[in-house]
N, C-alpha and C positions, 0 to 999 in steps of 0.2 A: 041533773048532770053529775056524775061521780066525780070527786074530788079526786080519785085517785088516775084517772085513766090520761095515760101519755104526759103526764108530769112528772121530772124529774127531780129529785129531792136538790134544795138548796138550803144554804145559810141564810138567806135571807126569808124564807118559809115561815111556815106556823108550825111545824114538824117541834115537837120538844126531843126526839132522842134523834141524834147523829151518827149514822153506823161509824162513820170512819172520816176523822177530823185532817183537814190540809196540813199540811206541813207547816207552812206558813202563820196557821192558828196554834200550833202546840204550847202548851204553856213551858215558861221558860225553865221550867225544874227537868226539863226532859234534855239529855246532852245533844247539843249540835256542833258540829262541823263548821268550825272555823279558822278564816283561813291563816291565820298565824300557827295553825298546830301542822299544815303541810309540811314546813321546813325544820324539824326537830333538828337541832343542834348545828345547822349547816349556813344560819345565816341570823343576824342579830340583828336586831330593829333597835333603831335609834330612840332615846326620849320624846321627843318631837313625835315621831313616827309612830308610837307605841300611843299617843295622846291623838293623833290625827285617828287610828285605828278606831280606838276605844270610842271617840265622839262619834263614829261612822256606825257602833254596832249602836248605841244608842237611839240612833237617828234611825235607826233601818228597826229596832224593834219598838219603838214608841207607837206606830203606829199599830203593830200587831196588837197589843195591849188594849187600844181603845176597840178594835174589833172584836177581840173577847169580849171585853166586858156589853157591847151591845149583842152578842151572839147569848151569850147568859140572860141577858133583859127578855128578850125572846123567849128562852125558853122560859122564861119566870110566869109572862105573862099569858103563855096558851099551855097551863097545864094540863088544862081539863081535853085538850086533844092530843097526850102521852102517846096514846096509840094508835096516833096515824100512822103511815107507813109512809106515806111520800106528804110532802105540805104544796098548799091550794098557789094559787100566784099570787105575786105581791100587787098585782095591777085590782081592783074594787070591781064587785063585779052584781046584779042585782042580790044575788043570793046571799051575799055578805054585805050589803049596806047599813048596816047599824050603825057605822063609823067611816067615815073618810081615813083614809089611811097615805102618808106620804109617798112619794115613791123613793125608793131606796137607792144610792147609785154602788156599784160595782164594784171592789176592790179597785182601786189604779196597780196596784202592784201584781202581778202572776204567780202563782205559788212559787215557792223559794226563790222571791224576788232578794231577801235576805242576804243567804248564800251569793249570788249573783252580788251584790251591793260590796259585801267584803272582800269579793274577790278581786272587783275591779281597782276598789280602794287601794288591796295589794301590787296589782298588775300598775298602778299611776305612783306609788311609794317607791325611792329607792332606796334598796337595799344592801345593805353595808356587809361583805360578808367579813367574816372574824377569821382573817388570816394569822400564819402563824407570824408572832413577832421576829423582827431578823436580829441577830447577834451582832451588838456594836464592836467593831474593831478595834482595837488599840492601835495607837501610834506606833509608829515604826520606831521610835527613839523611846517607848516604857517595857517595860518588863512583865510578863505575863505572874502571877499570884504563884506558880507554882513552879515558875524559875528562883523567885524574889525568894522563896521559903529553901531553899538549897545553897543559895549566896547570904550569907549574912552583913557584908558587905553592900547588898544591894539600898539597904535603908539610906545610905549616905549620898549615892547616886537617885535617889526619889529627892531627897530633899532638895539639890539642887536640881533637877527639872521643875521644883516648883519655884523653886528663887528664882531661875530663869521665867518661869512663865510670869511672873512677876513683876521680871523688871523688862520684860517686852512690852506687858502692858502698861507699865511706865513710858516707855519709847514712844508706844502707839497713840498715847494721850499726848503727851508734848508735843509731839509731831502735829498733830490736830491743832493743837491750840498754836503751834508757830505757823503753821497754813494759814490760817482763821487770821492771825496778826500781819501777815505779809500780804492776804487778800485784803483787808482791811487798816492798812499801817495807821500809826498814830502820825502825828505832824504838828510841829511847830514855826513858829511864823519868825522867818530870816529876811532883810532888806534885799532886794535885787535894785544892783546899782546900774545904771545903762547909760554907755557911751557912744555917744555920737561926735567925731571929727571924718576929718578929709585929708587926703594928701595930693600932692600934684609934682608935676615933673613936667620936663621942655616947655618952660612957660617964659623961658627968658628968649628975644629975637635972634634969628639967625639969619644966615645968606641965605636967602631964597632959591638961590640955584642950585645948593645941596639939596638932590632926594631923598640919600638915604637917613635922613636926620629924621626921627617919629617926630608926630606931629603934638602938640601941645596936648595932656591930660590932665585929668582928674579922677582920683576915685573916695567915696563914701564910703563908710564902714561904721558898723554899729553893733558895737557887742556888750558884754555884759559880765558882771560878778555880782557872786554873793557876798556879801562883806561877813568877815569871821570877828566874833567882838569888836562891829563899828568898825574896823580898821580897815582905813583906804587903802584897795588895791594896788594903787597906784605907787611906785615905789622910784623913785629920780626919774619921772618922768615917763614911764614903762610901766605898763597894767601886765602883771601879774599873769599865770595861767590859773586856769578855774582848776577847785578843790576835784579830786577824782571822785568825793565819796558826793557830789551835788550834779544834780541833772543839767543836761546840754541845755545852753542857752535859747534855742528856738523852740524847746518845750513848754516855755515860758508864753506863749503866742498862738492864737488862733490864726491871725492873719496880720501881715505888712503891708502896708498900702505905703508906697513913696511915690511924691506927687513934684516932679519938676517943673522949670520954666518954660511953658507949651511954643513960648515967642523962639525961645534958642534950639529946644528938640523936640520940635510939631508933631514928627513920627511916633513916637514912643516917649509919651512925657509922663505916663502914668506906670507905675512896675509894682508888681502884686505877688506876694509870697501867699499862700494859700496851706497852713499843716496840711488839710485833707489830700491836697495833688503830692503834697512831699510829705510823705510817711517821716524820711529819715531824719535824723536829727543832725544841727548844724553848731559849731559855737558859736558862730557871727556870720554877718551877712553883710556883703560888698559887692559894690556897684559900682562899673569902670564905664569913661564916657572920653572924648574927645571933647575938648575948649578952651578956650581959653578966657573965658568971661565970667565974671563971678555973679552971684545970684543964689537964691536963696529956697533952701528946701522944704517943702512940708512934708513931715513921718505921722504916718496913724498908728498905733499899736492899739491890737484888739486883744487881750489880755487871758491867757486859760487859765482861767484858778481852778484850783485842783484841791476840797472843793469846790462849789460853782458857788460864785457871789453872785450880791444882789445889791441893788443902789436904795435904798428905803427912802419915801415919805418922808418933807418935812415933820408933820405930824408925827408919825414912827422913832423919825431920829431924834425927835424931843423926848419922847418915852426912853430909850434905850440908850442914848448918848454915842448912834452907831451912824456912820455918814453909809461905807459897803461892808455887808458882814455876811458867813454863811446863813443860811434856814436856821441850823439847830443854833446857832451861837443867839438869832434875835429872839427866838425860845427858847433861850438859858437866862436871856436878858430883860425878857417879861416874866419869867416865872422870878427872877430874883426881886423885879420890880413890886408883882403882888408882894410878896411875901416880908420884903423890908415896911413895908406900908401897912399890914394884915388887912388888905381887903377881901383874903379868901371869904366867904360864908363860913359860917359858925355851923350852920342848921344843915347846908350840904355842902361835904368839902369837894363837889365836882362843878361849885360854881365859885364866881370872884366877882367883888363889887369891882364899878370903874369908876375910878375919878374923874373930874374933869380932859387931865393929859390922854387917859385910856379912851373916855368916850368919843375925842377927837378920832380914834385911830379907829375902834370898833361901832359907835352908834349905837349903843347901848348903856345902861346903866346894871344890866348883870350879863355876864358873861360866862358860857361853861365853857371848863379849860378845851375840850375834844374840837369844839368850835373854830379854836384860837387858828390854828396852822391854815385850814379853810379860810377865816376873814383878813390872814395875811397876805395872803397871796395877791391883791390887790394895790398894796402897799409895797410890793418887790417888783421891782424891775431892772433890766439887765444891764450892766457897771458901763459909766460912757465907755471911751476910748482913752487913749492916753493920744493928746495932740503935742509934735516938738518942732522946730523952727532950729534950722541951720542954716550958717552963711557960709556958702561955699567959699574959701579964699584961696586964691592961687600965687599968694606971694606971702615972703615971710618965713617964719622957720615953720617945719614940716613934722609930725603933723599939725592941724594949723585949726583952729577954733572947737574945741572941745567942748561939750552938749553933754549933763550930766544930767540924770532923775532917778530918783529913786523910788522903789514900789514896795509894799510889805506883800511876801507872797508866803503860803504855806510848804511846807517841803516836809518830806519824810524823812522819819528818824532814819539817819545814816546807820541802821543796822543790819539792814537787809542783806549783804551780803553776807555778814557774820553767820544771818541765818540761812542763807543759802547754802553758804558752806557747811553748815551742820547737817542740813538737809541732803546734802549729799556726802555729808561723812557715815552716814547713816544707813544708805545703802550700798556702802562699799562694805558689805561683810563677807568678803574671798574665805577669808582667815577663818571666822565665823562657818560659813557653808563648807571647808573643806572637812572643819572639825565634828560638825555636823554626820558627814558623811562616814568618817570615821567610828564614829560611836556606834552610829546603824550598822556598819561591816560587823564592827565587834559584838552587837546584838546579836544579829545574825549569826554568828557563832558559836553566841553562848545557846542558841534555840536549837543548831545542829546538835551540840554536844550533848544537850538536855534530853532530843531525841533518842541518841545511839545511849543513854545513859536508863532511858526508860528500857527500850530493848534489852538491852542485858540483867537489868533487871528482872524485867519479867522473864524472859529466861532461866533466871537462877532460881527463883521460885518455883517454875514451873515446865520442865523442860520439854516432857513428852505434848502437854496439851497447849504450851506454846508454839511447836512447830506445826503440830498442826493445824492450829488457828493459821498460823504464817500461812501455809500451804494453801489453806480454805480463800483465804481472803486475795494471795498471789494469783491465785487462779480464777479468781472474780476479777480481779482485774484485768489481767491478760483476754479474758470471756467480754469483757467491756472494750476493753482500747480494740481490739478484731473486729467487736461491731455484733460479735455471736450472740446477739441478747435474747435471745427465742430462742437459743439452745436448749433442750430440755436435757438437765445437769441428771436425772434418773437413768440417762439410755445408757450413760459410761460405767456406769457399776455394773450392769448386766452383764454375765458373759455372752448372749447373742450378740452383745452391740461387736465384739470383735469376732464374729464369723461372717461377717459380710464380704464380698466380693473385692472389695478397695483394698480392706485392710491388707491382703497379702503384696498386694504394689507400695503399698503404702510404705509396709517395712523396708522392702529389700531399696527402697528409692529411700532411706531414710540411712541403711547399713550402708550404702555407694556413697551418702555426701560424705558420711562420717570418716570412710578412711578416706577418701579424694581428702579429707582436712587433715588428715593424721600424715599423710602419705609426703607432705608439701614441706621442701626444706627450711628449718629455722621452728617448725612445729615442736611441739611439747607433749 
């Protein structure tokens, strides 16, 4: 059987010459078509982009590489059939059995699967194009470089725009840092004094047969001061009015609970102030009733510290020496505690030994501080109530059994409004903005006159070939704002362009408006 008849030559053959090598096969010294050289100058590949590319041709020609070098193995080993003309199949067949022979598999890839590979890589890239940069503006309130070089004057005006920019952002940081202090106020800790009496009126008998006499009352009241160095509000027998710069008394309260005598007013013996139903703020709070029998009040005060207290653990309050204290104040009060004692750790300062007092609190004998805030929380619970006892009296001088306690409460530093008002002295700049506005006019003016100042200029310089630049350019614009932009500017030079049919309407309807405008009284 003839080796050559109806077989077509392949790479994978015993053929040793190859008329004409794939594409796919070519060695790399021969130039190829890749696809980053499509876009010359019109679009720029990113770092990133330019490495995703480069890993891609690697990948797509690594394989080509090991196909050469078995296409050469080949040829190496069937020299001595140089002169076939087609090669036998790769399938074993009686005629060639001296050897068992693998079977060979088939490129996976199609000629210029290559090609195809970088293009794709390109088509999934995106492509950055290298637009032109845009020209940063100036502020409306500097001076452009080649105004600044014709005023010499202008240097003194740069300086302060920078002294002003300056001291705005002087303003802009203070302002920041007084927000930051007004959202966060500092506070110190002032007594709130609370008073409880009662007054009464028509408690003495009368003729029963008069109706229009009111009938026998009482009222409670219960308000409140800050004491300003210790000194009692109370002044010949008369409580004072509260400080302006100190917060309304019922800011002081989460909630009022007054609990009367259920036997004398079964209906309504319980009366409940609640902050959350009354946003508003009150100075004090009174309670008017009909009686005449005395008897004896219980007041709950549920207390809003501002911040939020907490009641601590015996245990705790042996550590700290705090009965109600904030979070951060009983974590100021054990960090001080480690550290008079040095039970930090030496070897890691994120841990602290405990003493006997500590282990009561934590259950440990080492401690890392990050822990601490976590293992207190167990130890904090929320401040009792404040419980008070009045005896209603309805005889005697008026008002008539006064109920005193006093609370330590935190308050803000009385500065806030100082900084409010600065905070809005701040954006009152009319004066400012008008002056503002001013300088831009006069800007503006110096850029007119620098304009008409170039013009003449170049005029003087040049007078024939600056008008007619003028003219060239006047007439491009006029060709633009018309909308004529497909005019083609060649056909007016021509003399045929003015032998056309129109043109002669064109004049005479042009010489009618001219004098209809000359013709008109008050004309020139």
């Amino acid at each position: 059987m003839n080796s050559n008849s109806g077989i077509k030559s392949t790479v994978f053959g015993n053929s040793g010459v190859v008329h004409q090598q794939p594409a796919h096969l070519r060695p790399q010294s021969q130039p190829q078509t890749h696809g980053g050289s499509h876009f010359p100058g019109h679009f720029k590949l990113s770092e990133p982009q330019a490495r995703v590319l480069a890993q891609g041709h690697v990948q797509v020609q690594s394989p080509h590489a090991r196909l050469q070098a078995q296409f050469h193995n080949h040829n190496a080993g069937n020299a001595g059939v140089s002169n076939a003309n087609a090669s036998s199949p790769s399938v074993p067949t009686p005629g060639t059995g001296s050897g068992k022979r693998a079977n060979q598999k088939p490129p996976s890839r199609p000629p210029g699967s290559s090609n195809l590979a970088a293009a794709s890589l390109l088509k999934t890239m995106e492509l950055t194009p290298a637009g032109p940069r845009k020209k940063r503006k100036l502020p409306e309130n500097q001076l452009p470089g080649k105004v600044a070089a014709l005023l010499p004057e202008s240097a003194i005006y740069t300086q302060l725009l920078e002294y002003e920019a300056r001291v705005d952002a002087l303003l802009s940081r203070k302002k920041i840092e007084i927000q930051e202090a007004l959202r966060n106020p500092s506070r110190f800790q002032k007594t709130l004094r609370i008073y409880v009496f009662n007054t009464f009126s028509n408690q003495t008998p009368t003729n029963s047969e008069n109706t229009d006499v009111e009938p026998p009352s009482w009222s409670l009241k219960i308000i409140g001061r800050i004491l300003e160095d210790g000194k009692d509000p109370v002044v010949g027998g008369k409580i004072q009015k509260a400080g302006l710069s100190h917060p309304k008394f019922s800011s002081f309260f989460k909630k009022i609970t007054i609990y009367l005598d259920q036997s004398l007013y079964p209906d309504n013996h319980v009366i409940l102030w609640d902050s959350e139903r009354s946003p508003s703020l009150h100075e004090g709070f009174e309670i008017k009733r009909n009686g005449d029998k005395e008897f004896t009040v219980h007041i709950r005060l549920d207390m809003n510290y501002v911040p939020e207290k907490f009641k601590l653990s015996p245990a705790l309050s042996d550590v700290v020496g705090l009965e109600v204290a904030t979070r951060p104040r009983v974590l100021e009060a054990i960090w001080h505690y480690v550290k008079t004692r040095n039970l930090q750790s030496s070897g890691d300062p994120s841990f602290f030994m405990c003493d006997p007092p500590l282990q009561k609190v934590f259950g440990d004998e080492k401690m890392k501080f990050v822990m601490v805030p976590q293992k207190l929380s167990q130890h904090l619970t929320p401040p009792q109530p404040i419980h008070l006892e009045h005896r209603i009296k309805l005889s005697g001088s008026s008002p008539a059994g006064t109920t005193c306690c006093d609370v330590m409460m935190d308050l803000p530093i009385p500065l806030d409004k100082e900084m409010s008002a600065f905070l809005a002295n701040i954006k009152k700049h009319q004066e400012i903005d008008s002056c503002d506005e001013k300088i831009i006019s006069t800007i503006k003016e110096i850029h007119r006159h620098q304009r008409r100042s170039s013009f003449f200029l170049g005029f003087s310089q040049s007078p024939a070939e600056f008008i007619n630049a003028l003219i060239a350019s006047q007439s491009r614009d006029l060709k633009l704002a018309a909308g004529d932009v497909s005019h083609i500017m060649d056909k007016e030079h021509h003399p045929d362009f003015y032998n056309q049919s129109w043109v002669e309407d064109a004049v005479i309807r042009y010489l009618n408006r001219k004098s209809a405008v000359t013709d008109t009284p008050g004309s020139s």
